[in-house]
Every structure is written in C-alpha cells, then in structure tokens.
TILO-446675 format. One record per residue (C-alpha): x, y, z; residue number from 0. Coordinates in steps of 0.02 Angstrom, whole numbers, plus 32768, in hexadecimal, padded with zeros to 4 digits. Example, Ala and Ser with C-alpha at 12.3 -4.5 7.8 and 13.67 -1.06 7.14 Angstrom:
// TILO-446675
px = 8267 | py = 7F1F | pz = 8186 | resi = 0
px = 82AC | py = 7FCB | pz = 8165 | resi = 1
***
This chain:
// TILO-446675
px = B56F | py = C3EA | pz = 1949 | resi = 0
px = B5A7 | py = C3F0 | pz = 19FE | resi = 1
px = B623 | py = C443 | pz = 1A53 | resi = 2
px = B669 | py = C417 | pz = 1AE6 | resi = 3
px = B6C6 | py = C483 | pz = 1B7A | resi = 4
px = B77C | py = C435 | pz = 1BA5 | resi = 5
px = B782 | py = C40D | pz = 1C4A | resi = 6
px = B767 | py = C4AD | pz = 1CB5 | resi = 7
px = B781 | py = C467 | pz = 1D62 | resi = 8
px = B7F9 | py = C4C7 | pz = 1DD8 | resi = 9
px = B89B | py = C482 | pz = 1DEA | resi = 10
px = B891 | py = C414 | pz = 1E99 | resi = 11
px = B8DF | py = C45E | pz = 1F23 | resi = 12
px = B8F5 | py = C466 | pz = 1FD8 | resi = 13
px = B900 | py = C4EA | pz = 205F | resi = 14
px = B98B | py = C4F0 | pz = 20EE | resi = 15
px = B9E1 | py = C549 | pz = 2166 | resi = 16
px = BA81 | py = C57D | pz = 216C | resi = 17
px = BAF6 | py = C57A | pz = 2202 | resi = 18
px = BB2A | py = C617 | pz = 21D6 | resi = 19
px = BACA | py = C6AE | pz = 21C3 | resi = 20
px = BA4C | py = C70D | pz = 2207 | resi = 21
px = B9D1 | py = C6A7 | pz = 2284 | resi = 22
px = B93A | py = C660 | pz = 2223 | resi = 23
px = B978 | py = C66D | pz = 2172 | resi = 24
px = B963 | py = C5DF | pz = 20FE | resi = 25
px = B9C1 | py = C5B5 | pz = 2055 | resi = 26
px = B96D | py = C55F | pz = 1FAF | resi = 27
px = B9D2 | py = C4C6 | pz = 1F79 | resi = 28
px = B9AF | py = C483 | pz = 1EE3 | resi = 29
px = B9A7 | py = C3C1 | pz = 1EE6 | resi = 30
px = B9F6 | py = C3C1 | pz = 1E40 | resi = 31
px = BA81 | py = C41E | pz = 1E8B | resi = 32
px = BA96 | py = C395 | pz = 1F2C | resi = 33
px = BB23 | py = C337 | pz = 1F11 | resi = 34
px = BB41 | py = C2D5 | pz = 1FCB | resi = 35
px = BB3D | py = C31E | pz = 2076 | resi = 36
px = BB6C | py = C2D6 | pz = 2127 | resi = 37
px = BB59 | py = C305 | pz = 21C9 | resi = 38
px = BBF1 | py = C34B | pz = 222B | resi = 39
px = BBF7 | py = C37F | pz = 22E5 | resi = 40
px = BB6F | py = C3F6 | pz = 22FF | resi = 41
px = BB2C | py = C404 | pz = 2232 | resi = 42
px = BB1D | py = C3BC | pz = 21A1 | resi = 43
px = BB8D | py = C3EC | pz = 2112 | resi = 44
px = BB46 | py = C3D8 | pz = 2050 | resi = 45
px = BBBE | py = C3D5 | pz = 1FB0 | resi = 46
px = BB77 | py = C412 | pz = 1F12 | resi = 47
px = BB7C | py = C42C | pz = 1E6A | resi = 48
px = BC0C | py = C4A3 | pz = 1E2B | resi = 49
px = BC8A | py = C46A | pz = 1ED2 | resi = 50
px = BC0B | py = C4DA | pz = 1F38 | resi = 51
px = BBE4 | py = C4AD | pz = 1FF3 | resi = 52
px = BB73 | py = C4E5 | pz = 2070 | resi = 53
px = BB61 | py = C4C4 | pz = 2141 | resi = 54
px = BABB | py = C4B2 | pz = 2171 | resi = 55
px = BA5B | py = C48D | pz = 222A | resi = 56
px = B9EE | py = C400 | pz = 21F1 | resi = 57
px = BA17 | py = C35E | pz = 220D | resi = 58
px = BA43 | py = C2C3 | pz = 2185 | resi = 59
px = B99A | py = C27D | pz = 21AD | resi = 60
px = B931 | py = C329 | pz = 21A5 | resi = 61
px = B98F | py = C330 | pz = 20E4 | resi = 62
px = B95D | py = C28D | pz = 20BF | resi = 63
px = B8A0 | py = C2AF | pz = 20E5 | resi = 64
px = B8A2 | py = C353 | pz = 2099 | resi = 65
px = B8E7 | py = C312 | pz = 1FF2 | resi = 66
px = B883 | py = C286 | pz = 1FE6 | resi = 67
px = B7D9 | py = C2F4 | pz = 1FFA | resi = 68
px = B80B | py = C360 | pz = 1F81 | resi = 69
px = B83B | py = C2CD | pz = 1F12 | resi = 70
px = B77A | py = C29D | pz = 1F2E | resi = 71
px = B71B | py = C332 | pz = 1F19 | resi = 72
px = B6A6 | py = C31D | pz = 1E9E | resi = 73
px = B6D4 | py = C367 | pz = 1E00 | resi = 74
px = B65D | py = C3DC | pz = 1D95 | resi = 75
px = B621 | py = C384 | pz = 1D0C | resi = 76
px = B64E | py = C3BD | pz = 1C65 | resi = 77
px = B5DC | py = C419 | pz = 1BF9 | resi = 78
px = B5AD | py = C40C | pz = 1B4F | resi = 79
px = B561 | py = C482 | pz = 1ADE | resi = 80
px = B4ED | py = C456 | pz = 1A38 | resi = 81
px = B4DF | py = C4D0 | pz = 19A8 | resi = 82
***
C-alpha cells in the first residue's frame, strides 16, 4: 500500500519593495494574492485579494519577470511512501 504526501510545495511568491518604509525592506506577495497592478508616476501600484493595495518601487516589467520565474521554478517532486 502506498501513501502519498499532498503536495507540500510553498505557496509561490514574490519579494518587493515598498515605497514606503524603511530603506531596504522588502514585502512577500503571494502570487495567489496578485490581482492586477500598473505603473503610476514614479511606482507601481498592485490590487489584491481582500480590496488590499500596496505601492511598490519596481517597475511593471521587473513584476512581470519576477512572477514569471517564480511561476517556473521547478517544483519538488512529490513523495511517496510504501508500507
């Protein structure tokens, strides 16, 4: 009989940082949590889940990049156990 681990890959997430703040900090975003975002004048602002946004320093294009590597990363492989 085998038994098999669900899934225990970390949620997929993304690091950035915040117009405001101290100098240097970053925030974990969730991509599960990313709704849209769009550069304004200066930073880009991101809408998520729950009618929560955020201002951050990275550009549209440095989010797209980011998101799509961690969309890539190679996931663990699941594991199975035999009795």
């Amino acid at each position: 009989m085998a038994k098999y681990i669900i899934d225990p890959r970390p949620p997929r997430s993304i690091s950035l940082t915040p117009t405001q703040g101290s100098e240097g900090s970053t925030r974990t975003v969730l991509l599960s949590h990313l709704l849209t975002y769009a550069e304004e004048r200066g930073f880009t602002r991101l809408r998520l889940v729950g009618g929560l946004e955020m201002q951050v320093r990275e550009t549209t294009d440095q989010i797209d990049q980011l998101v799509r590597m961690a969309a890539t990363r190679s996931p663990m492989p699941l594991a199975a156990a035999h009795d």
